[in-house]
N, C-alpha and C positions, 0 to 999 in steps of 0.2 A: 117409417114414421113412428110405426109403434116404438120399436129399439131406442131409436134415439129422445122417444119423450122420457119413457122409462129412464135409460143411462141419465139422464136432464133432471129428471124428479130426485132421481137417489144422490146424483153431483149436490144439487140443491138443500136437499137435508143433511148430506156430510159437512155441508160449509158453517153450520152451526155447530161445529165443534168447538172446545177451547185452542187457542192460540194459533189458529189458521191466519194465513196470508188474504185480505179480499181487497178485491177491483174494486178501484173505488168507484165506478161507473154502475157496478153493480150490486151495491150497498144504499140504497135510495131509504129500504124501508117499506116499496112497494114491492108487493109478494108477486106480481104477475111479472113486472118490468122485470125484477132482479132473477125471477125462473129463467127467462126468454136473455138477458145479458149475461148471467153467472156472476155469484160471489166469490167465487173464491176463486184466486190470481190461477193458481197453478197445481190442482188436485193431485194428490200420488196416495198410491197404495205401497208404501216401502222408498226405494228407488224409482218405481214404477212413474210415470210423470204421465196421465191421460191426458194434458192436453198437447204436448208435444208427440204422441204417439199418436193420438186421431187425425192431427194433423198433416199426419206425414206417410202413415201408411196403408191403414185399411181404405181411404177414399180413394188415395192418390193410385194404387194397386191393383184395386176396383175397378178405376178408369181405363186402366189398361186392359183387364183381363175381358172388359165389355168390347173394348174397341177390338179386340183381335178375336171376338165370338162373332162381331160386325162383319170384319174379314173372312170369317170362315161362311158367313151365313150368305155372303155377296157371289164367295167361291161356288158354292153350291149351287146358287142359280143361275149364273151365268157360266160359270165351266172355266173360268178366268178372274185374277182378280185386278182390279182398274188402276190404271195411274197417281187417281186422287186416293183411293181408300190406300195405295202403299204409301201417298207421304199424308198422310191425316195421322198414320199408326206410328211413322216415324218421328213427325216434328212435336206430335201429344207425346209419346214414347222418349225423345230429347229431354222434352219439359221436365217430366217423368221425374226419369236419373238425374237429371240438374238438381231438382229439390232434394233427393234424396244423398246423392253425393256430396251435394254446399249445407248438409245437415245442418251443422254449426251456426249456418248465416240467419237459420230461423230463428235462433235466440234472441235476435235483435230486433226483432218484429214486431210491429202493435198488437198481434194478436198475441203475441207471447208474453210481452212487457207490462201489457197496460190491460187487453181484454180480460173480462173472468171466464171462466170456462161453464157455458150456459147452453141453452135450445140454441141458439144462433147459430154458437159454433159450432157444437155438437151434429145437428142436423145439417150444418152446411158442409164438414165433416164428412159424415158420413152417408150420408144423404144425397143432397145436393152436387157435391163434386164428381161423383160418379154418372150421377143417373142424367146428370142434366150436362155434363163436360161432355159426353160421348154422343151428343148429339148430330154432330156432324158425321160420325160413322154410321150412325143409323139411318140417317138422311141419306148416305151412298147407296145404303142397300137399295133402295128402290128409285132412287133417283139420281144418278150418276151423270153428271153432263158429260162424260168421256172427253173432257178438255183435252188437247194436243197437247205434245210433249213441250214444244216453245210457248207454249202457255204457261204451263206446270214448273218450267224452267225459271217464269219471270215470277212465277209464285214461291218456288224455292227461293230466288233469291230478297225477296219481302219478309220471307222469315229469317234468313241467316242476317241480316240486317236487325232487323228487333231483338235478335240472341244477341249481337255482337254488343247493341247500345244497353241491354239488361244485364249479359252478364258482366261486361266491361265496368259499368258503374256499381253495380254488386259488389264486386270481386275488389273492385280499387276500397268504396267502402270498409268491404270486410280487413282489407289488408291492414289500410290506416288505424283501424281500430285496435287491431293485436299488436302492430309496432310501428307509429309512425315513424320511427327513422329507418323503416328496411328501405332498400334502395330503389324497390318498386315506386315510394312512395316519398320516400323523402324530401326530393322536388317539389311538391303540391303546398300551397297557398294554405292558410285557412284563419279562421276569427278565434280571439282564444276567448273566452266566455268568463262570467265570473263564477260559474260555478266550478270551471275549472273545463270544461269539455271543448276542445276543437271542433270546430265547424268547417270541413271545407270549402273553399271558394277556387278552387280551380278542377283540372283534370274535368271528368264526364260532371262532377259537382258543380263546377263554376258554371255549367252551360246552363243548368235547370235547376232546382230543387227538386222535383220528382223525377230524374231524366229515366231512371230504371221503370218508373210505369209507365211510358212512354215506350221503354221499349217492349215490354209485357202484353201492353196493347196492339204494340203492331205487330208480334206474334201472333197472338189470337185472330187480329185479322186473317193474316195466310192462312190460317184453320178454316176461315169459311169460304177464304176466295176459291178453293180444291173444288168446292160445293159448284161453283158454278154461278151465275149470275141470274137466273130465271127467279129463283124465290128468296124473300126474305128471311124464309124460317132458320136457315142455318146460320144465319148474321143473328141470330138472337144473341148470341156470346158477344161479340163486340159490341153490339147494343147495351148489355148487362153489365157487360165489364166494363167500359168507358164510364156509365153510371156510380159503379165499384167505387172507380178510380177516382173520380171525382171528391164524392163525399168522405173517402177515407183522407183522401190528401186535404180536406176543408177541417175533419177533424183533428188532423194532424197539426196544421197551422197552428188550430186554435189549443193545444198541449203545449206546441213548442212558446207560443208568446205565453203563457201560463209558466213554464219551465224556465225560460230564458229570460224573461222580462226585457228590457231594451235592447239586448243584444240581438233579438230573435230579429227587432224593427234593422238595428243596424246591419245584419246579415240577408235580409231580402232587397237591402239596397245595395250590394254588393251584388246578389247575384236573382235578379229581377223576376225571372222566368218561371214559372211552376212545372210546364212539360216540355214545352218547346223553344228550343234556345230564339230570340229575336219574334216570336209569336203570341206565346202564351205561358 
C-alpha cells in the first residue's frame, strides 16, 4: 500500500507537466478523484511506458510466484501436493502466459485506451492482483477438500471451456483488427461506422457483445470450484469479478454510444446480447 500510494503521488504530480497525454476521466479538476483515477493516459520515462509494464508484469509474476510458495507451503505439511493446488497453479499459471504472450492485445484495452494511470490501477496492479488473485492457493493450504479425480476432471473441463470462448473471441478480435481481410477472418459480418471503424456482427462477436468476459468469468469460476464447495471464501473472485465485469462492460456501453453515436444504437440491434448469446 505504501509503494503504490507513493508510485500514485509521484505519477500524479508528473501529469502536470507540459504537453502530456490526460484521461479524460481523470481531468475533473478534483485533486482526490483524479489521485485515485489518473491523469495522465499513459506515463513513460523514455520508452519506458508504466502503465503497460505494471500491468502486465510485477502483479501478474507476483501471482505466480505466491501461488507456487502456496504449493510448496501445502508440500511441506502434508508430504504431498493435492489435485486442486496442482491445477489452481496451472489454470492461474495458463492465465498467466496468455496475458503475457497476447502482449499486444493489451493495447486495445479500456485500461490502456481510455484509463489514466492512478491509485486504482496502480494498486490493483500491484497490489491487489497478487495478494488477493492467489487466494484460492492459500485457501488449499489449510483447506483442501481433496476432490476426486472425476471431479477435478469436470472442473478442468469448465476451464478449458471459458479459455476456449475468451481466447477464441480475443484472438478473432485481435486478428480483425490488424487485417481484416486475412483469411481467418475474412468471412465475418460486421457494421461499418461513420467514423470509419468495423464493428463485428458475426463469429464469437455476433453471439454477444461482451462474449470474451463471459469466458473470463467462467475461468475464474474453475479457480474456486478446485476449492471445493464447503465455504464461500474462495468464491470471493467470481463474486468480484462478475461485479468487475459488469460495471466495466456498463461503462463501456456508455463510451461506445458517446463514440459511435447511432451506430452504436444500430449495432446492439444487430447483435442483442451483452454476455450470453439468447440470455443476456
Amino acid at each position: 500500500i505504501i509503494l503504490t500510494t507513493m508510485l500514485s503521488a509521484y505519477l500524479y504530480m508528473k501529469s502536470f507537466g507540459k504537453g502530456l497525454l490526460l484521461a479524460v476521466g481523470g481531468n475533473s479538476g478534483n485533486h482526490v478523484y483524479d489521485f485515485f483515477m489518473g491523469r495522465e493516459l499513459n506515463p513513460r520515462w523514455g520508452g519506458f511506458d508504466w502503465k503497460e509494464f505494471c500491468e502486465l508484469r510485477p502483479g501478474l509474476i507476483g501471482w505466480m510466484i505466491l501461488n507456487l510458495a502456496m504449493m510448496s507451503k501445502q508440500y511441506e505439511r502434508l508430504g504431498y501436493v493435492t489435485g486442486s493446488m496442482i491445477l489452481i497453479n496451472i489454470f492461474q499459471g495458463l492465465y498467466v502466459w496468455d496475458a503475457l504472450y497476447q502482449e499486444r492485445a493489451i493495447l486495445t484495452t479500456m485500461d490502456i485506451t481510455t484509463d489514466g494511470f492512478g491509485f486504482m490501477l496502480v494498486f490493483g496492479d500491484l497490489g491487489w492482483v497478487p495478494f488477493t488473485y492467489s487466494l484460492q492457493s492459500r485457501y488449499l493450504v489449510d483447506h483442501d477438500p481433496h476432490l476426486q479425480w472425476p471431479v477435478l476432471a469436470c472442473i478442468i473441463g469448465v476451464n478449458c471451456f471459458g479459455y476456449l470462448v475468451f481466447r477464441g473471441a480475443n484472438g478473432q478480435k485481435d486478428a480483425f483488427r490488424r487485417n481484416p481481410n486475412a483469411t481467418e477472418v475474412s468471412h465475418l459480418t460486421y457494421l461499418q461506422t461513420k467514423r470509419g471503424t468495423k464493428l463485428l456482427t458475426s463469429g464469437w462477436w455476433g453471439m454477444a457483445r461482451k462474449i470474451n468476459y463471459t469466458g473470463d468469468w467462467i475461468m475464474g469460476l474453475s479457480w474456486c470450484m478446485v476449492c471445493g464447495f464447503e465455504s464461500i471464501v474462495p468464491y470471493y473472485y467470481a463474486i468480484y469479478f462478475a461485479i468487475l465485469l459488469i460495471h466495466r462492460s456498463i461503462r463501456d456501453d456508455h463510451m461506445c454510444k458517446e463514440k459511435y453515436g447511432d451506430d452504436w444504437d444500430k449495432y446492439k440491434s444487430i447483435v442483442p446480447y451483452r454476455f450470453i448469446p439468447g440470455v443476456i
